[in-house]
Backbone as CSV, one residue per row, in Angstrom:
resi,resn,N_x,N_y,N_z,CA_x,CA_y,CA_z,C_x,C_y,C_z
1,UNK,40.376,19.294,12.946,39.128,18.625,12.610,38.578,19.213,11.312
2,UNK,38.052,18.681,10.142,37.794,18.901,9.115,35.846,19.312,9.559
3,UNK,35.944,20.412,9.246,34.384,21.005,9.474,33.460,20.726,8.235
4,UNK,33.761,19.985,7.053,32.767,19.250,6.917,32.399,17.635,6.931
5,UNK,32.737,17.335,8.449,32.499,16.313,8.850,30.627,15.949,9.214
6,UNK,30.503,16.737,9.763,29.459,16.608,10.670,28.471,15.951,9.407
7,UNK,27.419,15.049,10.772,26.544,14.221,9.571,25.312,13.993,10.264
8,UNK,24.243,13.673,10.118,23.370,13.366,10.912,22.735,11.520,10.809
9,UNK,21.948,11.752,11.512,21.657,10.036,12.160,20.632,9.825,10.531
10,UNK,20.121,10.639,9.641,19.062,9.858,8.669,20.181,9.211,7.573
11,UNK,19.439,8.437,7.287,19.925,7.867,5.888,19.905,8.595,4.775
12,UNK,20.948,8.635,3.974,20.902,9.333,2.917,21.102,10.711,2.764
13,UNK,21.260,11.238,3.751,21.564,12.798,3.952,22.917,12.851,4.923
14,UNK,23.963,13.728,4.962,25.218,13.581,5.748,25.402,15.345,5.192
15,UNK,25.358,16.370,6.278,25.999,17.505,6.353,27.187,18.062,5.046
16,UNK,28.069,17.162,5.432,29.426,16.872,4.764,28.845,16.800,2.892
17,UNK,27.574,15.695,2.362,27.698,16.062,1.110,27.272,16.921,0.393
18,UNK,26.473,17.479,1.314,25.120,18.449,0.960,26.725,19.605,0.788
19,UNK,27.399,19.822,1.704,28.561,21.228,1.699,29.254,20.945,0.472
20,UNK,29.663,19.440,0.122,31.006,19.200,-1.054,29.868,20.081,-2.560
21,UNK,28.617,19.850,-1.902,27.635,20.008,-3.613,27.421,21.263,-3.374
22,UNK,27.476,22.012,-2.591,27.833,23.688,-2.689,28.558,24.185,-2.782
23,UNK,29.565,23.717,-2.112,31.212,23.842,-2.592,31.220,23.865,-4.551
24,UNK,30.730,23.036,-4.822,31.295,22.497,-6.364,29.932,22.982,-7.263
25,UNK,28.896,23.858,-6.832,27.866,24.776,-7.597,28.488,26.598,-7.576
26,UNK,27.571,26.718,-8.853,27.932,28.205,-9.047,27.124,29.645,-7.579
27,UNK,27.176,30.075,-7.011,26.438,30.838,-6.463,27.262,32.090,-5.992
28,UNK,26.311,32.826,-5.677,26.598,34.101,-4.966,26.972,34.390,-3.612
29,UNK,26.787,33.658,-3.066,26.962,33.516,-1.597,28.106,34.579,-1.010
30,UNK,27.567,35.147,0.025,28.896,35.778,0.580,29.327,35.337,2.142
31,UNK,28.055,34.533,2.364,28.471,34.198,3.486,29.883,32.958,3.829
32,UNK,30.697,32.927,4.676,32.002,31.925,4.272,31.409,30.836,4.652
33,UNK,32.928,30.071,4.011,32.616,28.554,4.484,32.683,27.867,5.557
34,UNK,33.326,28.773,6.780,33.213,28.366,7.905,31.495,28.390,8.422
35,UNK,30.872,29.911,7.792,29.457,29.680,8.326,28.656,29.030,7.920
36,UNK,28.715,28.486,6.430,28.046,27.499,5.955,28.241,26.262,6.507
37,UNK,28.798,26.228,7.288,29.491,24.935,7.739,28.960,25.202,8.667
38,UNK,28.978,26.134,9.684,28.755,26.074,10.764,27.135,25.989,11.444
39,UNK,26.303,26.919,10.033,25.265,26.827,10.169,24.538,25.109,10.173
40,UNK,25.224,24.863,8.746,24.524,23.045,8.323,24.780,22.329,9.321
41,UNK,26.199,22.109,10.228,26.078,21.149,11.560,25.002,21.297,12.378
42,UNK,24.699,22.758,12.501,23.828,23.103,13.599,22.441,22.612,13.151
43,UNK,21.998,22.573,12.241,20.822,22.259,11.616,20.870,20.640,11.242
44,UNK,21.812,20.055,10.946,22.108,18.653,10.723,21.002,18.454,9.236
45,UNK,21.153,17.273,9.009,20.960,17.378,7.483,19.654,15.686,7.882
46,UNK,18.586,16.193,7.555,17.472,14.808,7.058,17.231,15.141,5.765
47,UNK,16.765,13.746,5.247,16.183,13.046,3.686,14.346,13.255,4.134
48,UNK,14.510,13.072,5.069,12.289,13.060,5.225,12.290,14.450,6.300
49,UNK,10.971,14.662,6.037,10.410,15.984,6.717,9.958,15.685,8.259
50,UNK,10.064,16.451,8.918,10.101,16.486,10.245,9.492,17.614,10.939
51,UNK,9.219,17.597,12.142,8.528,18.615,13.107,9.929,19.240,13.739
52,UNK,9.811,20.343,13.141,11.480,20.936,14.190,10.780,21.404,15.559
53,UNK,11.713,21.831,16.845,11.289,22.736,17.885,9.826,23.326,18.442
54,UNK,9.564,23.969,16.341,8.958,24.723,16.991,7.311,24.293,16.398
55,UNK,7.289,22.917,16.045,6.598,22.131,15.377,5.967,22.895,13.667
56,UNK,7.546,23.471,13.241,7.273,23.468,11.812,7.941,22.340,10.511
57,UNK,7.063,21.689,9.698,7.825,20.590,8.726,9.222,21.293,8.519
58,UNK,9.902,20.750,8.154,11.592,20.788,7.765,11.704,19.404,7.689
59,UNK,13.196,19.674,6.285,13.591,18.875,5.701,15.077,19.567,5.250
60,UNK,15.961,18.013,4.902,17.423,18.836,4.680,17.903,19.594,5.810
61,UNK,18.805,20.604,5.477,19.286,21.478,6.094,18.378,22.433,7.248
62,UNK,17.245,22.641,7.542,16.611,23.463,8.126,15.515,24.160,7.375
63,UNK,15.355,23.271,5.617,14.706,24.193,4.713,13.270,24.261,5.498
64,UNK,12.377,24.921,5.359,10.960,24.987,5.790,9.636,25.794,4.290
65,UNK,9.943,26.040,3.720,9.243,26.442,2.740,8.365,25.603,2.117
66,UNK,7.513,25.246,1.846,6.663,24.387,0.981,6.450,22.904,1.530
67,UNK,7.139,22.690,2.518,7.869,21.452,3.241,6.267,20.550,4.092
68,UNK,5.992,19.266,3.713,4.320,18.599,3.967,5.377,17.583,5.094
69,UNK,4.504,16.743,5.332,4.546,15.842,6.129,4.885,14.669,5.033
70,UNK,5.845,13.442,4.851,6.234,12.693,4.562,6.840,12.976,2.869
71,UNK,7.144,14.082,2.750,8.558,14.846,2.102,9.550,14.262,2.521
72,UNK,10.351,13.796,1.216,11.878,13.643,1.311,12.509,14.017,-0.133
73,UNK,13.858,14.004,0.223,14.526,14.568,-0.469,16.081,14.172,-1.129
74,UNK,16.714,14.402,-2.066,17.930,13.511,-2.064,18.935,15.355,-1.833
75,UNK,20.565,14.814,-2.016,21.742,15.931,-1.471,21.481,17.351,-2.323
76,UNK,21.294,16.800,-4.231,21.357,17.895,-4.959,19.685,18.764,-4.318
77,UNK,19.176,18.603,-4.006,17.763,19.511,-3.844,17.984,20.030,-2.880
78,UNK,18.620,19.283,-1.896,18.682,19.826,-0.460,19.724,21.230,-0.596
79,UNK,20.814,20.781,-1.604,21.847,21.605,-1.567,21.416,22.814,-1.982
80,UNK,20.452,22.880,-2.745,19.823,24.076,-4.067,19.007,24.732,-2.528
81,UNK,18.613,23.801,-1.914,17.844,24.650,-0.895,18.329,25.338,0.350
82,UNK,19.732,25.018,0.489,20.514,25.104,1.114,20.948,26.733,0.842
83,UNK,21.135,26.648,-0.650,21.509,27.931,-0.696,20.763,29.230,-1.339
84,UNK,19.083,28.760,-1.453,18.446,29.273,-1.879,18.168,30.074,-0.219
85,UNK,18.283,29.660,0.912,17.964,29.856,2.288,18.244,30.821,2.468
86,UNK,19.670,30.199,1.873,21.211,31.722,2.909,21.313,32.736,1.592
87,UNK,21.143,32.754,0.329,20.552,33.683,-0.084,19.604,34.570,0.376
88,UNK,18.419,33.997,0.762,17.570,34.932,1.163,17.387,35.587,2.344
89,UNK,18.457,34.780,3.316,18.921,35.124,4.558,19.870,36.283,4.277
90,UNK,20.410,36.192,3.716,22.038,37.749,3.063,21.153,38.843,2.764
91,UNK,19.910,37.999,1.985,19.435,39.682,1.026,18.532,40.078,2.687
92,UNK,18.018,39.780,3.235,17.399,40.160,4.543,18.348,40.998,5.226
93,UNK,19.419,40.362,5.750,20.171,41.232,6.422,20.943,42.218,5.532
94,UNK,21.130,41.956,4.414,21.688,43.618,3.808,20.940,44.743,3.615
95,UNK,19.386,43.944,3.483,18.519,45.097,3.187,18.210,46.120,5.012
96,UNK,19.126,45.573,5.587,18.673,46.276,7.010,19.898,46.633,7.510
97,UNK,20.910,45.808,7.227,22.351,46.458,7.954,23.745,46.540,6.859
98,UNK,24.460,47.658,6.985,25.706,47.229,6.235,26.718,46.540,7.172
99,UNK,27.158,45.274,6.895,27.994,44.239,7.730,29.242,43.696,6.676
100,UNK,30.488,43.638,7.029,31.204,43.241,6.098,31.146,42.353,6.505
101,UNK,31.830,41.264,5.340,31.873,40.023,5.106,32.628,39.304,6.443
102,UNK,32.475,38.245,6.950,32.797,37.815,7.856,32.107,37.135,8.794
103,UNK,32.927,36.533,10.651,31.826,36.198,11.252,30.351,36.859,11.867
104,UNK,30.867,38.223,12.066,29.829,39.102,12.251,28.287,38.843,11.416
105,UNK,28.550,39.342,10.113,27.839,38.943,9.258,27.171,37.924,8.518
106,UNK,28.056,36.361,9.108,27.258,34.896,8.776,26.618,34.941,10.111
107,UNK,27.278,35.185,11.039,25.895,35.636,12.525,24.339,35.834,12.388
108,UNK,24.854,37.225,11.779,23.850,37.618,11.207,22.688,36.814,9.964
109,UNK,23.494,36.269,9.561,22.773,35.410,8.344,21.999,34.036,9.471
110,UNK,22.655,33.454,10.129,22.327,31.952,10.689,21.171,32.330,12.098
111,UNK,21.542,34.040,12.220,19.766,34.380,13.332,18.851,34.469,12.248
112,UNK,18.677,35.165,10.887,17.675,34.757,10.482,17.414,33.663,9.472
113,UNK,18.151,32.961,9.306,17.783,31.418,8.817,17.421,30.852,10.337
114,UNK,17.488,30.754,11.474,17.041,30.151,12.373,15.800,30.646,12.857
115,UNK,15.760,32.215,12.906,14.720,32.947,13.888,13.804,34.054,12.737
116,UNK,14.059,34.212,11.347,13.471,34.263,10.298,13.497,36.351,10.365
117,UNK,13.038,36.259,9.206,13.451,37.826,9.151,12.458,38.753,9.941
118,UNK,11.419,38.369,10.254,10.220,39.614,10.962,10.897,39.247,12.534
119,UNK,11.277,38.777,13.075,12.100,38.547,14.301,13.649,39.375,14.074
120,UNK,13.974,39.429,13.245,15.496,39.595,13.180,15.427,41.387,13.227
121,UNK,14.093,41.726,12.371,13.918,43.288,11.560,13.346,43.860,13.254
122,UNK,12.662,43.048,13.992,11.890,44.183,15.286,12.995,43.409,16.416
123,UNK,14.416,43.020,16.319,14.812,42.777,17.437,16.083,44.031,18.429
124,UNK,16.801,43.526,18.974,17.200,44.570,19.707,18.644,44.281,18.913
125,UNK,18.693,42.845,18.512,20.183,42.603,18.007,20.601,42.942,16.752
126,UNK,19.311,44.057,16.157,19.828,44.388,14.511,19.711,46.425,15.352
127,UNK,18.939,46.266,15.771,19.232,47.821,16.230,20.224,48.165,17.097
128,UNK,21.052,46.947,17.726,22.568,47.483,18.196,23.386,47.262,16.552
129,UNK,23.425,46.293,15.773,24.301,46.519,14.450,24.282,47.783,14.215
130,UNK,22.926,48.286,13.788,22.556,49.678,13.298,23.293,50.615,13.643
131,UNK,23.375,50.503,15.197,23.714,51.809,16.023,25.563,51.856,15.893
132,UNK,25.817,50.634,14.920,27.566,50.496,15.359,28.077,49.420,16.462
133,UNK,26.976,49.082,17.771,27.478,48.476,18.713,27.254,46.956,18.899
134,UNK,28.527,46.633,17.571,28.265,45.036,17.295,29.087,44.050,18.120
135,UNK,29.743,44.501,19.172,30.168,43.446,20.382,28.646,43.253,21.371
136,UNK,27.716,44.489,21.656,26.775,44.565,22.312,25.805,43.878,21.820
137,UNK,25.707,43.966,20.399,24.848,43.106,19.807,25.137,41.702,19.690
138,UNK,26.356,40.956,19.430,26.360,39.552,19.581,25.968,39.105,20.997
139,UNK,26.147,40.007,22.352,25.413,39.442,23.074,23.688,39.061,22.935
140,UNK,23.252,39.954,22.289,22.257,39.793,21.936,21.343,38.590,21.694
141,UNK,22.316,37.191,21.074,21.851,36.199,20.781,21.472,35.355,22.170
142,UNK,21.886,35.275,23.083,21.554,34.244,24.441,20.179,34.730,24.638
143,UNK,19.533,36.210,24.794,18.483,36.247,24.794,17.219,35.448,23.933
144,UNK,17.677,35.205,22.904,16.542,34.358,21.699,16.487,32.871,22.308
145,UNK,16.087,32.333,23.793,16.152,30.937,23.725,14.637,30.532,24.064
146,UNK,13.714,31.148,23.100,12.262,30.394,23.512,11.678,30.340,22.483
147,UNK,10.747,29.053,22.570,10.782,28.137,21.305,8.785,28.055,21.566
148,UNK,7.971,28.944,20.564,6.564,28.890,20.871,6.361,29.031,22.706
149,UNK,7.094,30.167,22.856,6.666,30.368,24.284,7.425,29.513,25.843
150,UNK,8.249,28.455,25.134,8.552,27.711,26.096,10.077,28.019,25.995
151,UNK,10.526,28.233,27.532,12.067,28.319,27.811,13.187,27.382,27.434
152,UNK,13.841,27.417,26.393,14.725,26.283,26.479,15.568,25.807,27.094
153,UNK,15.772,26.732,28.023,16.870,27.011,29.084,16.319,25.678,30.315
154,UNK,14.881,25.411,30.164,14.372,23.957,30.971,15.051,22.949,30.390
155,UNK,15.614,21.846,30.975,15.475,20.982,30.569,14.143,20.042,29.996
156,UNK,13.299,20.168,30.607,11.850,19.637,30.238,11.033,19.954,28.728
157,UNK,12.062,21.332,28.604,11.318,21.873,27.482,11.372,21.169,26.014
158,UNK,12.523,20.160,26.050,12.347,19.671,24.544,13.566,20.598,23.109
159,UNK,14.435,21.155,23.938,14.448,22.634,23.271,15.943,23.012,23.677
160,UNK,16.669,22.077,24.423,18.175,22.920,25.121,19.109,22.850,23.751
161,UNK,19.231,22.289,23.140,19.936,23.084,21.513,19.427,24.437,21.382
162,UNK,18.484,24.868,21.093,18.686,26.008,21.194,19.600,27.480,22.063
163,UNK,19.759,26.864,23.039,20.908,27.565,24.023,22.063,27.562,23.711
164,UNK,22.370,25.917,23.650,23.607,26.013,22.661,24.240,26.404,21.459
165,UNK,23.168,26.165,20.605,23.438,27.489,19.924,23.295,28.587,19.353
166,UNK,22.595,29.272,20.782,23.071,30.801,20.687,24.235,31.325,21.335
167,UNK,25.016,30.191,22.130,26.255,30.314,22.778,27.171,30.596,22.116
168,UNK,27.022,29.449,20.701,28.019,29.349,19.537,27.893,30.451,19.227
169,UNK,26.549,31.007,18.284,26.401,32.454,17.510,27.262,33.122,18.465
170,UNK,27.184,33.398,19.758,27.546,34.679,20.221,29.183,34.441,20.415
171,UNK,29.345,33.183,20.763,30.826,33.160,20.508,31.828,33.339,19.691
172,UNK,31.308,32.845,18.318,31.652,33.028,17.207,31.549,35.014,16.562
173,UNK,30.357,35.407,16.970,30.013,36.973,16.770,30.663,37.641,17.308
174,UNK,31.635,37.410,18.218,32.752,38.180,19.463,33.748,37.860,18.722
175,UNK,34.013,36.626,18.472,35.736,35.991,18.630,35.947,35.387,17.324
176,UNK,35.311,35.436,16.268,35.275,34.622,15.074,36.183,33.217,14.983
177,UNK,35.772,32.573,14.684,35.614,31.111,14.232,37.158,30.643,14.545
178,UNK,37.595,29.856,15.626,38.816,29.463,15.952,39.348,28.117,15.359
């Protein structure tokens, strides 16, 4: 299966072009292309702004920064934001853990593009990295499934993606990317 398939239901936005226009820009990135990939499915890709989970605007990829209510966007902006994200997601986690390159470390990148860096810096799953005990720590991720207080683990809650993927993270953080 070609992993940059994945696309989402809006018009004008598809996973897949937003990746070919990062693929084919200059950047720094160290995170791979499996996690860039893996992250953007998970996040799916809209053209207009939206209430995510946890009723914050987003648009594109999961961007949230500056992001109003009836914002949209075309692939090249999304893409710039795409990797303006996981930039600032890398410099977060380097400034707290040394992680080599890999799944370990896009793990690490896609908890705080999802769960943001003041969550990532007081959690238990950067102070097992710390300590060395990074099988103990990818378990770490199943614990993160509540969304403004509410369990996602309910069905009722509005919220069971989130379970799923912290299943992925942790699967992927054990067994890297099959």
């Amino acid at each position: 299966m070609n992993k940059w398939k994945t696309t989402s239901g809006a018009a004008g936005c598809a996973v897949a072009a937003v990746l070919a226009f990062v693929a084919g820009t200059h950047h720094d990135l160290k995170t791979s292309d499996d996690g860039l990939a893996f992250m953007a499915g998970l996040e799916g890709c809209k053209s207009s702004a939206y209430q995510c989970s946890a009723n914050v605007w987003t648009i594109g990829l999961g961007h949230t920064q500056g992001v109003e209510q009836g914002d949209t966007a075309e692939v090249p902006e999304i893409a710039q934001w795409f990797i303006d994200d996981i930039a600032a997601a890398e410099k977060v986690v380097n400034q707290q853990v040394k992680l080599p390159e890999g799944p370990k470390f896009d793990m690490a990148v896609s908890f705080v593009m999802n769960l943001g860096a003041g969550n990532f810096r007081s959690s238990t799953y950067l102070k097992k990295l710390k300590a060395g005990e990074l099988d103990a720590a990818c378990n770490e991720f199943t614990r993160w499934v509540y969304v403004n207080g509410k369990d996602c683990r309910v069905e009722t809650s509005n919220c069971l993606g989130i379970v799923t993927r912290r299943e992925r993270e942790r699967g992927i953080c054990l067994n890297g990317y099959e």
